[in-house]
N, C-alpha and C positions, 0 to 999 in steps of 0.2 A: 504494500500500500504506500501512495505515496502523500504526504501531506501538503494541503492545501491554502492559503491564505489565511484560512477562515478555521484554521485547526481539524479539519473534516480529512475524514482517508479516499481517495481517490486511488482505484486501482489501475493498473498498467492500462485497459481497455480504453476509461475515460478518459483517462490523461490522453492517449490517443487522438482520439476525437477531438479535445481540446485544440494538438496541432493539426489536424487537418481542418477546423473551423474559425477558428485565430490565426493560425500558422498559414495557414495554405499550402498546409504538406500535400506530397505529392505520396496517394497509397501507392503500395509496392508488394504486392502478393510472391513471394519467391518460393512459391508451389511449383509441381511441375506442368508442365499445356493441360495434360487429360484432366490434372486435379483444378484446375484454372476453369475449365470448360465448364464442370459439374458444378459450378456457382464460383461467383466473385463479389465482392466487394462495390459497389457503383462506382466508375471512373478508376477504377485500380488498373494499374499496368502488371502484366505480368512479367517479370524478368527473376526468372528461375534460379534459383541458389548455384547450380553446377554452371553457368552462365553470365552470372551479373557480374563478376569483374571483368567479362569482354563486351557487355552490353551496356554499362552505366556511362563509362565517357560519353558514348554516343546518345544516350538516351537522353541525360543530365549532368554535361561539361562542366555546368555551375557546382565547386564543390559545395556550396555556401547553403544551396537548395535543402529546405525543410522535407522529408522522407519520411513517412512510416511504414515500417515491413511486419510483414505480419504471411504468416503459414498454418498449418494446421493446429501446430499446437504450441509453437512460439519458438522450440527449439532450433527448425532452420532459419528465423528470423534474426534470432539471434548469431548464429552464426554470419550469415548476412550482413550484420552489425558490425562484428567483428571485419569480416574485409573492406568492408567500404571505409571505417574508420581509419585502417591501413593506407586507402588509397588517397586518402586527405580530406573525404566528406566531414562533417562538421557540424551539420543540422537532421542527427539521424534519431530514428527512436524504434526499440522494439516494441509494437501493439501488439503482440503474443500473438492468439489462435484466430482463425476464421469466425468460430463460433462463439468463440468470446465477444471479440468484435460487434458481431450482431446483437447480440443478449443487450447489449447497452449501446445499440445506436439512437444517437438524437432523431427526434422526429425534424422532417422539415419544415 
């Protein structure tokens, strides 16, 4: 949990949200195509965990760009994290699972 301004716990999911609705994070699904297909996120790009360090220059040059990655269950996410971080991004954040995700998406 992460804490909040206001003393309140906000989990990894919300926080999420937070940057994609403040932020204007760019989501980032790094599941694979089949699991991508079988549902996503709205406006999520897919760029696949065995793939994103030959996909993200070109995708998103800017290292500066706000990202939230998020996968089934948070673990390739986070790993995800871990390389981009490597590669000099700077505005990344792990949103854990698919289905967490959803469970606490803002209404529009």
């Amino acid at each position: 949990m992460i804490p909040n301004i206001f003393g309140q716990q906000k989990n990894r999911a919300e926080t999420a949200w937070d940057w994609v609705l403040k932020n204007k994070a760019v989501l980032i699904d790094v599941r694979t195509p089949e699991e991508f297909k079988t549902g996503h996120l709205d406006n999520a790009v897919n760029l696949p965990l065995d793939r994103i360090a030959d996909m993200i220059k070109t995708s998103y040059p800017d290292t500066s760009t706000p990202m939230v990655l998020y996968c089934r269950s948070g673990n390739r996410s986070q790993q995800a994290y871990g390389i981009l971080k490597s590669l000099g991004y700077t505005q990344i954040f792990n949103g854990g699972g698919y289905q967490e995700l959803l469970s606490v998406k803002p209404a529009k």
